[in-house]
N, C-alpha and C positions, 0 to 999 in steps of 0.2 A: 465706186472709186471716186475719190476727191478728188480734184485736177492738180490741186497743188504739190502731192504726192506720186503723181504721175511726171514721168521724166519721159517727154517726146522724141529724145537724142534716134535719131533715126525711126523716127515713126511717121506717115501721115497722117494725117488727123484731117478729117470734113467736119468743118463745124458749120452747125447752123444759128446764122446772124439774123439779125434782122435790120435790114440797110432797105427798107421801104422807106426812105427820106422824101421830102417833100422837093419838085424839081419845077422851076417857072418854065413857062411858054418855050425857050429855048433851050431846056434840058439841065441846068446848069441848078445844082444843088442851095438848097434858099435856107437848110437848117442841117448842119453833118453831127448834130445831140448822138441818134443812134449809130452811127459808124466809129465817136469816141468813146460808146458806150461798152461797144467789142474788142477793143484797142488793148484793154489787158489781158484774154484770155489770146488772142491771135499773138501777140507780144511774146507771151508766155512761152507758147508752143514753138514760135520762130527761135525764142533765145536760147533754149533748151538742145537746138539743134534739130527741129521736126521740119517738115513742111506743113501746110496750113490750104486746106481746099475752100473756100468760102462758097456759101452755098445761100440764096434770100430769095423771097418771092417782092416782089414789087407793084403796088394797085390790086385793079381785078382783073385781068386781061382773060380770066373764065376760057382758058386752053385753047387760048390762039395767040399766034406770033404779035406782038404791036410794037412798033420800033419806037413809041411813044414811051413806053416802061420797059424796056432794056437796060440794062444795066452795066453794057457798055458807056451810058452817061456818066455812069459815078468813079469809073475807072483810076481818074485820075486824082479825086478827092480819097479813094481809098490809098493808095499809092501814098501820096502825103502822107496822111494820115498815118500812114506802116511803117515809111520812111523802107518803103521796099517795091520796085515795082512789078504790078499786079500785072501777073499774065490774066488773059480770059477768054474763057472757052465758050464758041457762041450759040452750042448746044448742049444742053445741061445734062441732057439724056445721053448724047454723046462724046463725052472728054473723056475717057480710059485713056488714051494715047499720050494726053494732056496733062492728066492725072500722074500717069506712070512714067514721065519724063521729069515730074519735078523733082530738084533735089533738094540738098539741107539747106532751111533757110528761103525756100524759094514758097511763092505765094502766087495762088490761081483763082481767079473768081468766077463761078458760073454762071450763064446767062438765066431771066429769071425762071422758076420752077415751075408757077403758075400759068409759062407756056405751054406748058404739061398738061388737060382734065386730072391727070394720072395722081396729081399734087397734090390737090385736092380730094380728088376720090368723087365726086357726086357726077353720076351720068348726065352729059352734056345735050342737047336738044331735046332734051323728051320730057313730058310733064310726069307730073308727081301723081298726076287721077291716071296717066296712061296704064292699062293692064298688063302692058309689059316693061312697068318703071320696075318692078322688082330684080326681072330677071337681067335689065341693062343694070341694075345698081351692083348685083350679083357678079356680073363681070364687069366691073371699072373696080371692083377690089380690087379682083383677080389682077388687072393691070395693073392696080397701084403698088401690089405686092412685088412684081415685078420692077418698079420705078423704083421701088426705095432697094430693092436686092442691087438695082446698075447704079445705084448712088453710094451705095456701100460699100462696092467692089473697088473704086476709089483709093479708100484707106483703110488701113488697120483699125484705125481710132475713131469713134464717133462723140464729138462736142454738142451738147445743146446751149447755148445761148441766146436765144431769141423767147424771152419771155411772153414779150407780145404773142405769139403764135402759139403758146404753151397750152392755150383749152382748146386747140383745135388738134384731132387725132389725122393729122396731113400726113403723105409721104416720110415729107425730111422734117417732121416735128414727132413722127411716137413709133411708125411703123418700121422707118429703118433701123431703128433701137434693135428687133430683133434677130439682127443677123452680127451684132456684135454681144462678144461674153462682156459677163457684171464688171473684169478687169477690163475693158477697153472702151466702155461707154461712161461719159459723164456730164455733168451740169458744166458748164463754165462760170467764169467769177459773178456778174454779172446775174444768169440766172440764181445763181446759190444767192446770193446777198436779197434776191425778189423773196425769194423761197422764205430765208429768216425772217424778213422785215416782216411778212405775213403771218409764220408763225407767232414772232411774238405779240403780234396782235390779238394772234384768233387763238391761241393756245398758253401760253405763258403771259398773258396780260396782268397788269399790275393793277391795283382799284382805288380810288375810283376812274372808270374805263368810259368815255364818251366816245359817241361815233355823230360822225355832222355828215349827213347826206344832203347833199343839195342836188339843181338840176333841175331841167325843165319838165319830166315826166316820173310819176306813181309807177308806171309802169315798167321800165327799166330797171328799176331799182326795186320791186317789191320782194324780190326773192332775198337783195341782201339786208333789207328790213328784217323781212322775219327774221332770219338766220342770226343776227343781231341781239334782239331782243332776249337770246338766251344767254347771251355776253356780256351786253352792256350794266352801265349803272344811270347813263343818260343817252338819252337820241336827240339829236337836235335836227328836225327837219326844213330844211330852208328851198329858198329856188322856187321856181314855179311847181312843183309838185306839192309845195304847203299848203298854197289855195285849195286844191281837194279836201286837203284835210278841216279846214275853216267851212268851206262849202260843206263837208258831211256834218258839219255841228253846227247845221244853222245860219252862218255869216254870209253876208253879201261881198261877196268877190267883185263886180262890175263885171270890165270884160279880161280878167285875171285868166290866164290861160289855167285849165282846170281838165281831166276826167271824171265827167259822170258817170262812165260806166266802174268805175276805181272806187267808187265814195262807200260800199259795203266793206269793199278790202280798207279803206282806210279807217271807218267804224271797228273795223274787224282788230287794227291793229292797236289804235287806240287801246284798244277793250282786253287784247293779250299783254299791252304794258302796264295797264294797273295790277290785272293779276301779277304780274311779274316783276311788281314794286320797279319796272322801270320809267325813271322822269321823263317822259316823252315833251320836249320843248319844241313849238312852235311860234312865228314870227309872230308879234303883238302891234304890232306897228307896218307899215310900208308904205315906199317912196313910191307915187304912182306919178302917174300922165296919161293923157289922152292920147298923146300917140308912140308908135314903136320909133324913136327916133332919139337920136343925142339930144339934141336942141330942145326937149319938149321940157314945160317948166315942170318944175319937182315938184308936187305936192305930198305932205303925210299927212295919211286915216289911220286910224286904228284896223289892222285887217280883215276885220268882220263889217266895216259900213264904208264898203267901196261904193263912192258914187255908180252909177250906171255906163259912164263915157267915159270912167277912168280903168285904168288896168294896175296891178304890182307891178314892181321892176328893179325893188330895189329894197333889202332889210334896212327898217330905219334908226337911228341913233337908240332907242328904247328897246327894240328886239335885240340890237347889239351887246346893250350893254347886260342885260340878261343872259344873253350864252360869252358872252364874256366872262361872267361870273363863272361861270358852269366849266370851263375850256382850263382856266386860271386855276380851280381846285383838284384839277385830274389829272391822274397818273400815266394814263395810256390813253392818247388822241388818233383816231383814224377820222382822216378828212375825205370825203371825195364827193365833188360837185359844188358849182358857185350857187351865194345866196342871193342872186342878181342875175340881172341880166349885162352880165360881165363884159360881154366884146364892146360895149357900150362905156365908154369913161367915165360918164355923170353918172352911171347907176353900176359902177366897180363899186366904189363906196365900202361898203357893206363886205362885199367878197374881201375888198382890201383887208378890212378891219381884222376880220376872221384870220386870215394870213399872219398880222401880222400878232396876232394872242397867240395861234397857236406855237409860234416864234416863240413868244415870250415863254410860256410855257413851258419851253424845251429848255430853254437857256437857263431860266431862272430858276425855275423850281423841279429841274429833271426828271420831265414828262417823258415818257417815248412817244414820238409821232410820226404816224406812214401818212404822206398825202397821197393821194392815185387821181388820174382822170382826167383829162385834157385841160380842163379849164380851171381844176383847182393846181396842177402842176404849172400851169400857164402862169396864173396869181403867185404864187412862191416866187416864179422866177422876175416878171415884174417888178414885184419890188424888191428882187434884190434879195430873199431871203431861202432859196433852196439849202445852202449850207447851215442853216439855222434850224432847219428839222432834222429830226433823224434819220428819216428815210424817205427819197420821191421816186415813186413807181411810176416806170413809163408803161409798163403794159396796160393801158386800159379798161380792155375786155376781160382779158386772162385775170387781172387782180377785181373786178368784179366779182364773176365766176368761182375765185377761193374763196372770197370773201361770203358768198352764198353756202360755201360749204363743198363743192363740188369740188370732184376729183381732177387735176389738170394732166390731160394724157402725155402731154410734154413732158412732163414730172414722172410721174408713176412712169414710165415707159424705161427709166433711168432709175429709179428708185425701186421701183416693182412693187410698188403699192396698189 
């Protein structure tokens, strides 16, 4: 079921948000991106004439109470936000009462999920070598089947919205899916719009198709390397995880942050992109320093004769202008991970630059471009340019994980794939 073909007029609906926002020392919300990010499908459902159970997990509070990640903090940034105020139930396991007293128009939010083990599913105090982690994992199903059955019984209607959460098979992200029929479970606006952006990446992509990984490690990203290589027409590898690749061909890194135990996999991948006539582009140039610090002076090597006391830090005007070229002739850009060491100003540079071609790109010569990933959505928004791509994914993890190819049980759960 689409959501926008669904008419809520006397229905609840629990949707699952993702309202994990970032909160200072005194509880009090420092960035509310993901609670306007839910704003239209809760919108939707209220104007319709539904009611609306809002349901989010918050940190890792790993199924115990922490009055730290409550979600009685955001109470009233939701409220705002809804332009409706938000009842909240301060146990998520038990608000039937709460549930079954809202009426049309009215909006409840539960307290977080992940006070629950049940949320998550993974048996609490016991190690993983323990000889009876089996049979405790055996029963925290068994419980979790039960959590999402009393989360269910809530409403008629089951909403997924929380992208973010989408690779993980939680509670209130795949397992409550089965107690509602294919007519009463669905994506919200939101997730659907994650869902396409990704599609047309990994499935309807236009050629020529570049993907620009960057990022401090080989390792987090090797899975969506490979998975790539049978897509792309160029890779452009940036970030700290390029040195590996410079270090397996030989080149002097200094003190370049680097996996040696990665350098087979990165020979390895090298050696799948010639077979596979894809242009595997790495940095030619970079801005180094002696130390990890703003202040430290800029010097540029060419990235194979990094002194000994220097480190990368920064793609230099010559790598730039190279996948520049590369970003400017291509039809379909997937961006995720800076080619710098980004939270650092003097060595943005570079991540800037990237930012803002793949801009251009979209503007001028109508590219399609997803950016995903903490720090390359961070850079879009810096300078200013999120509305200049065509799509910025806040899920993280989850658009990693598709990205690799892998099945997202928040998806399929809803979709039945």
């Amino acid at each position: 079921m689409k959501i926008n073909d669904f008419n809520f007029a006397g229905h609840k609906a629990i949707v699952r948000v993702d309202f994990n926002v970032p909160l200072n020392e005194n509880g009090n919300v420092t960035d509310d991106t993901r609670i306007k990010g839910a704003l239209p499908t809760l919108k939707k459902i209220l104007s319709d004439g539904g009611s609306v159970i809002m349901m989010s997990h918050m940190g890792k509070p790993k199924g115990k109470v922490n009055p730290k990640l409550s979600l009685s903090q955001i109470v009233k940034n939701v409220s705002d936000a809804l332009g409706v105020d938000v009842k909240f139930a301060e146990d998520c396991g038990n608000a039937s009462d709460a549930a079954a007293a809202l009426k049309p128009g009215e909006a409840l939010l539960l307290e977080n999920l992940r006070f629950y083990a049940e949320e998550e599913g993974k048996p609490v105090g016991i190690d993983k070598a323990d000889p009876k982690y089996d049979e405790a994992k055996k029963e925290m199903k068994a419980k979790q089947e039960e959590f999402a059955k009393k989360l269910a019984s809530y409403a008629d209607v089951y909403v997924n919205d929380a992208f973010g959460t989408a690779h993980r098979k939680h509670a209130s992200t795949a397992v409550i899916a089965d107690y509602f029929d294919a007519d009463h479970k669905m994506l919200g606006f939101l997730m659907e719009k994650e869902v396409t952006a990704i599609d047309n990446v990994l499935k309807n992509a236009k050629h020529p198709f570049t993907a620009i990984i960057g990022g401090s490690k080989v390792s987090s990203k090797l899975g969506v390397i490979k998975n790539l290589l049978d897509k792309v027409d160029n890779l452009i590898i940036g970030g700290g995880m390029g040195y590996t690749f410079i270090k397996a061909q030989g080149g002097h890194i200094g003190k370049s942050l680097h996996e040696d135990d990665l350098i087979p996999e990165a020979l390895n991948v090298m050696k799948v992109a010639k077979e596979k006539g894809v242009n595997l582009s790495l940095s030619t140039h970079t801005v180094c320093a002696k130390e990890f610090s703003n202040d430290a002076e800029r010097v540029v090597y060419p990235i194979g004769e990094i002194p000994e006391d220097y480190e990368g830090m920064d793609a230099a005007e010559e790598s730039v202008k190279v996948w520049q070229d590369i970003i400017l002739n291509s039809k379909t850009i997937l961006w995720n991970g800076p080619v710098g060491v980004f939270e650092l100003d003097n060595f943005a540079v570079g991540t800037g630059e990237i930012a803002k071609t793949v801009a251009k790109a979209t503007q001028e010569n109508g590219a399609y471009s997803l950016v995903g990933g903490g720090d390359s959505v961070a850079a879009v928004n810096k300078f200013g340019l999120a509305d200049k791509v065509s799509y910025v994914s806040t899920g993280g993890g989850a658009m990693l994980e598709a990205i690799e190819g892998k099945i997202l049980p928040g998806v399929a759960a809803i979709e039945g794939k």
